[in-house]
C-alpha positions in Angstrom: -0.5 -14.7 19.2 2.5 -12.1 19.1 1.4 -9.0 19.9 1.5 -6.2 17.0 5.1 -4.3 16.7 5.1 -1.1 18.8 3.2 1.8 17.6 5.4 4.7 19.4 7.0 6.1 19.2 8.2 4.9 15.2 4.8 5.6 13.5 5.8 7.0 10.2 2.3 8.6 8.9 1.5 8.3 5.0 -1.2 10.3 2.3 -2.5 8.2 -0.6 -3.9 9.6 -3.4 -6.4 7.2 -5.3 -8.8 7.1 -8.0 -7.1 9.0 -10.6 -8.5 12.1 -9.7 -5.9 15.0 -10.3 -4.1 15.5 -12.9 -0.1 14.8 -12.6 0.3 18.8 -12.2 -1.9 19.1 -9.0 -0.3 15.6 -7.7 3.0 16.4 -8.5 2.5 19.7 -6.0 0.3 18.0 -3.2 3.4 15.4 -3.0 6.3 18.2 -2.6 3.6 19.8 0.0 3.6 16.7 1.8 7.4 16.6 1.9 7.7 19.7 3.1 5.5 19.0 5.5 7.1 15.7 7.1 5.1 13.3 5.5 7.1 10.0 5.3 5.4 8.6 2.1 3.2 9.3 -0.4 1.1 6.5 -2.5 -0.5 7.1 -6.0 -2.6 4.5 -8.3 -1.2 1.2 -8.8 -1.3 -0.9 -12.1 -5.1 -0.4 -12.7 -4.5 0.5 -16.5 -8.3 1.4 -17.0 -11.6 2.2 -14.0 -14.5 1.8 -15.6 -15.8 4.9 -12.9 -13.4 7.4 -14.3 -13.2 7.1 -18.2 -13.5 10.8 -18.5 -10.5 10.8 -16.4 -6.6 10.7 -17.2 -5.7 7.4 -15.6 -1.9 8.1 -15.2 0.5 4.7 -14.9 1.2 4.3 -11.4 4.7 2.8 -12.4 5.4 5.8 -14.1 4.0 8.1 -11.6 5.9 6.5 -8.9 9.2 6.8 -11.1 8.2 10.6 -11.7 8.0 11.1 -8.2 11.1 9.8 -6.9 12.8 11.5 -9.5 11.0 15.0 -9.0 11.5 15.0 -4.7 14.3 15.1 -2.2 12.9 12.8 1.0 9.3 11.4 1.2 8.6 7.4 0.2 7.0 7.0 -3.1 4.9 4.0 -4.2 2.0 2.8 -5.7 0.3 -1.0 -5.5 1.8 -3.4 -8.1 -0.3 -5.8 -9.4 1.0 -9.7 -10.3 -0.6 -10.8 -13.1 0.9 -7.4 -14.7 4.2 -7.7 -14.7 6.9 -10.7 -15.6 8.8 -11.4 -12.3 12.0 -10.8 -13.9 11.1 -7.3 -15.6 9.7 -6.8 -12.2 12.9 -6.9 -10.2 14.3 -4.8 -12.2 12.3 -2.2 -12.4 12.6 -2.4 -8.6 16.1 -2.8 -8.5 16.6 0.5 -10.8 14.4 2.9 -9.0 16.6 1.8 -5.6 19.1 3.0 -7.4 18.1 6.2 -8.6 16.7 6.9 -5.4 17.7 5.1 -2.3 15.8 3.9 0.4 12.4 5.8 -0.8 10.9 3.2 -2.9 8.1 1.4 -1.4 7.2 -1.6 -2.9 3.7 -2.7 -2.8 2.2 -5.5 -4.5 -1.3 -8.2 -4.6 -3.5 -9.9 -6.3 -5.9 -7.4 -7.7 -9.8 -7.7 -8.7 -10.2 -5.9 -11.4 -12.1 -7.6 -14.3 -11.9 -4.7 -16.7 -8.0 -5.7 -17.0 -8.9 -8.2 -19.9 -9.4 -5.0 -22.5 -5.9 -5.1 -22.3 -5.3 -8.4 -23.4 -4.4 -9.4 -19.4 -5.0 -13.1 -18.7 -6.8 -12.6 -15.8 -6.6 -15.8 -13.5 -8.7 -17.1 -10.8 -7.8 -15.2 -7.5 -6.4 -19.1 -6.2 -4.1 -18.5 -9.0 -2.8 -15.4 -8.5 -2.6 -16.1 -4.7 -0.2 -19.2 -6.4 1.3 -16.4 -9.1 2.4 -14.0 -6.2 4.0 -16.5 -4.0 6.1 -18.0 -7.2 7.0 -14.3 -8.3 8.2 -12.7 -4.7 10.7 -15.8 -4.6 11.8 -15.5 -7.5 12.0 -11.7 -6.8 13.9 -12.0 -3.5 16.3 -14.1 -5.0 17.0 -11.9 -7.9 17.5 -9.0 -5.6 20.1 -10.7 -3.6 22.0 -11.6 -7.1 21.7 -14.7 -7.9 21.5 -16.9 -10.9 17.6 -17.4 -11.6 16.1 -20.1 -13.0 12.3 -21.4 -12.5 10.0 -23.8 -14.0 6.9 -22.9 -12.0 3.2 -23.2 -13.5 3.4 -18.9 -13.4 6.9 -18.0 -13.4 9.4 -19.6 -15.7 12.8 -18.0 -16.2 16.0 -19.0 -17.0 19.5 -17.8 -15.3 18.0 -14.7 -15.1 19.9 -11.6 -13.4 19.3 -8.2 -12.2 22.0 -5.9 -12.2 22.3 -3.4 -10.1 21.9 -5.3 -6.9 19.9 -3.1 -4.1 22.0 -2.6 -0.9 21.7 -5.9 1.1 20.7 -8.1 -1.5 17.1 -6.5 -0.4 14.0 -4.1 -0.7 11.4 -3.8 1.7 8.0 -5.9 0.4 4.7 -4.7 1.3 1.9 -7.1 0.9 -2.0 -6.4 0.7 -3.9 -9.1 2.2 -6.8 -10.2 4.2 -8.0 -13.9 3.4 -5.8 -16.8 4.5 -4.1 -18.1 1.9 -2.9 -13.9 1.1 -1.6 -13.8 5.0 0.2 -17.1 4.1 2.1 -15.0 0.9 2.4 -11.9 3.8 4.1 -14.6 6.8 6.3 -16.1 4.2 7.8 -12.8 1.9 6.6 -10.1 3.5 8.5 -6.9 5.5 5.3 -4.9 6.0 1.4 -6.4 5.8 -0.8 -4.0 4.3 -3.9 -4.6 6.1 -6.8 -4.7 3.7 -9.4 -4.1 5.9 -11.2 -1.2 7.5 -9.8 -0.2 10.8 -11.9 -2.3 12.6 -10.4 -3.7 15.9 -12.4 -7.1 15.9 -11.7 -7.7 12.1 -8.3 -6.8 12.2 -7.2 -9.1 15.3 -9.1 -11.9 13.5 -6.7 -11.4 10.4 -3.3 -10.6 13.1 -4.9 -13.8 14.5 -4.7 -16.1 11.2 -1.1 -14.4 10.1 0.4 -15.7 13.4 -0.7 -19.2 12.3 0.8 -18.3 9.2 4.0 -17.3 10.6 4.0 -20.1 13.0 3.7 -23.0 9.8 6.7 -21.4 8.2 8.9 -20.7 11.4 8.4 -16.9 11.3 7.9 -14.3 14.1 4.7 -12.4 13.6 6.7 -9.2 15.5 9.0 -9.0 12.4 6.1 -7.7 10.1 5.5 -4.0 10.4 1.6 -3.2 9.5 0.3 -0.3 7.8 -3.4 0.7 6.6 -5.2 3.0 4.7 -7.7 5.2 7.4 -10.5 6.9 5.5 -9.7 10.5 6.3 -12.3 13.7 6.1 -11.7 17.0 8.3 -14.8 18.8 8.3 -17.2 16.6 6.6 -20.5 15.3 8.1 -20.5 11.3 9.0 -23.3 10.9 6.8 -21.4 12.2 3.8 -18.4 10.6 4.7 -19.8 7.5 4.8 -21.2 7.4 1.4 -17.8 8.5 -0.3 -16.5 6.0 1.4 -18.9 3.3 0.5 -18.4 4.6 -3.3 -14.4 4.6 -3.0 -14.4 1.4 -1.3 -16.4 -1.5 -2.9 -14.7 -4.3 -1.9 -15.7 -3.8 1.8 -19.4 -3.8 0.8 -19.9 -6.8 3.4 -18.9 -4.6 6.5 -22.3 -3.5 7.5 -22.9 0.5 8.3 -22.8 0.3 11.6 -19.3 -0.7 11.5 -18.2 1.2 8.2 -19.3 4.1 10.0 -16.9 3.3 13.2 -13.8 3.2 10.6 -14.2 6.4 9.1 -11.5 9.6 10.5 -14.1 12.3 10.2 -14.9 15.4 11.8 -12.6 18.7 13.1 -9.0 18.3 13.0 -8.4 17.8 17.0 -10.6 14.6 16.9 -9.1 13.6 13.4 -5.7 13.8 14.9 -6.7 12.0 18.0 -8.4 9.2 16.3 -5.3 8.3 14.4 -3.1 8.2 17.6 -6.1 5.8 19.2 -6.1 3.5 15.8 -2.0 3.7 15.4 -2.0 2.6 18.7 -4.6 0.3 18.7 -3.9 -1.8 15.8 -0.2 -1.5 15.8 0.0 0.4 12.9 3.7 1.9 12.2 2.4 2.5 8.7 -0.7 4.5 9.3 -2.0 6.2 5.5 -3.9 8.8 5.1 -6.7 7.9 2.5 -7.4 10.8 0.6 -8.6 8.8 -2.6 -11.6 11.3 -4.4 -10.3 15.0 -2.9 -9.6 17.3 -5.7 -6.4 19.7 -5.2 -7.6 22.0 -2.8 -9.3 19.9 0.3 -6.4 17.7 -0.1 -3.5 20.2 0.5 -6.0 21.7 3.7 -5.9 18.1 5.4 -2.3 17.6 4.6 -1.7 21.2 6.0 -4.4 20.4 9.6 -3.4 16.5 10.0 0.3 17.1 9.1 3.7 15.9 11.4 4.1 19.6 12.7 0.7 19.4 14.2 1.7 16.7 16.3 -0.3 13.3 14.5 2.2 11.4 15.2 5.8 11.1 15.3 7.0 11.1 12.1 10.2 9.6 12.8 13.1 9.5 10.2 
């Protein structure tokens, strides 16, 4: 197995904000904070149109969020999880392709399978998770290739189009794809299309060397070096905030870990004063080879989420933040 690409010193450290709990005022702020403070990126919901756990909530469009974003800052990344079965691969380059445009270099382009049942009120064939494996492969092809210019045509079982274009082309004939993936055949769609693997697991050393473990296979059957794929990961983060607490947020925020046992849950949560917050994301950046290391700060309301950007931030010396 290759080892994981270098952690130092080009860790570029990340805040996402999930579960639709400000409103676009507060997140619009929190994101020019984080700017100001040397963040690199900022992520925001994806394409989950409706969570059954927030209908009092505004559930903002994370395409539109992200577009809002990019539009209303100077510097910091902007992006938000894309979903397949959502989009027509097509429609989806060029939405891509146009937000490169307006704002060079700071898209960051995210994208899986989803689990979300609740997508069918929408009228959203929702496939069987082999199929959208199947739909995600066909569509980042067909994406690739219509970001480097060319002619598209396609007769697959999920993506048919025909000599279909996207104009403008992004610099290089390319944008950087990040890919959310644990199970095998998902690290097979990360070795084969994929610039950065968003590791979808806890920060569990064990776990996540079984998963670097199976990519490299994946690489290997499609003549790819593992090195070449940057990883980044969402680390549960809390300053302040008992274990015990911060283990049942994150049990409540995180649902589809629910077979990782407590007693390793617990061992993947960033908890605690700021020094050993900050500490614990240099051992886990380092650890797990994480250039992309994202602060999860999915359920904090306005005000405890500006106070860890403000004790966790660049300027006190998480990482290097790069440029």
């Amino acid at each position: 197995m290759s080892a994981p690409p270098d952690s130092a010193p080009g860790v570029h450290p990340a805040l996402y904000l999930g579960w639709h709990v400000l409103p676009w005022e507060d997140l619009l702020a929190i994101v020019r904070h984080a700017e100001q403070l040397g963040y690199a990126a900022a992520h925001v919901d994806g394409d989950v149109s409706m969570l059954t756990a927030r209908q009092d909530a505004e559930c903002l469009d994370g395409w539109t969020v992200t577009t809002a974003l990019l539009a209303s800052t100077q510097r910091i990344g902007i992006g938000s999880l894309r979903i397949v079965h959502h989009w027509n691969a097509a429609r989806l380059a060029q939405a891509a392709a146009t937000a490169e445009r307006i704002a060079p270099g700071r898209l960051r382009f995210g994208i899986s399978i989803g689990d979300w049942a609740v997508d069918a009120r929408f009228g959203l064939r929702v496939p069987t998770a082999a199929e959208r494996v199947d739909w995600l492969d066909e569509t980042l092809d067909a994406v690739r290739a219509l970001w480097r210019g060319e002619t598209v045509t396609r007769g697959g079982p999920h993506v048919c189009l025909d000599r279909a274009r996207v104009r403008p082309i992004p610099p290089g004939g390319r944008i950087r794809i990040s890919v959310a993936g644990r199970r095998p055949r998902m690290l097979g769609v990360v070795a084969r299309h994929a610039d950065v693997w968003d590791v979808n697991l806890p920060p569990l050393a064990g776990r996540v060397t079984a998963a670097a473990e199976r990519l490299a296979q994946a690489c290997a059957d499609c003549g790819r070096d593992p090195g070449e794929i940057e990883r980044s990961m969402l680390l549960f983060t809390r300053v302040g905030v008992a274990p015990e607490a911060a283990l049942g947020e994150y049990r409540r925020l995180n649902p589809w870990f629910g077979e990782i046992p407590d007693s390793e849950a617990s061992r993947a949560l960033i908890v605690g004063e700021p020094a050993r917050c900050r500490e614990r994301i240099r051992e886990l950046s380092a650890e797990l080879g994480l250039r992309h290391p994202i602060l999860d700060l999915s359920g904090l309301g306005a005000t405890p989420a500006r106070r860890l950007l403000d004790l966790l931030g660049p300027a006190n010396n998480l990482v290097d933040a790069g440029t």
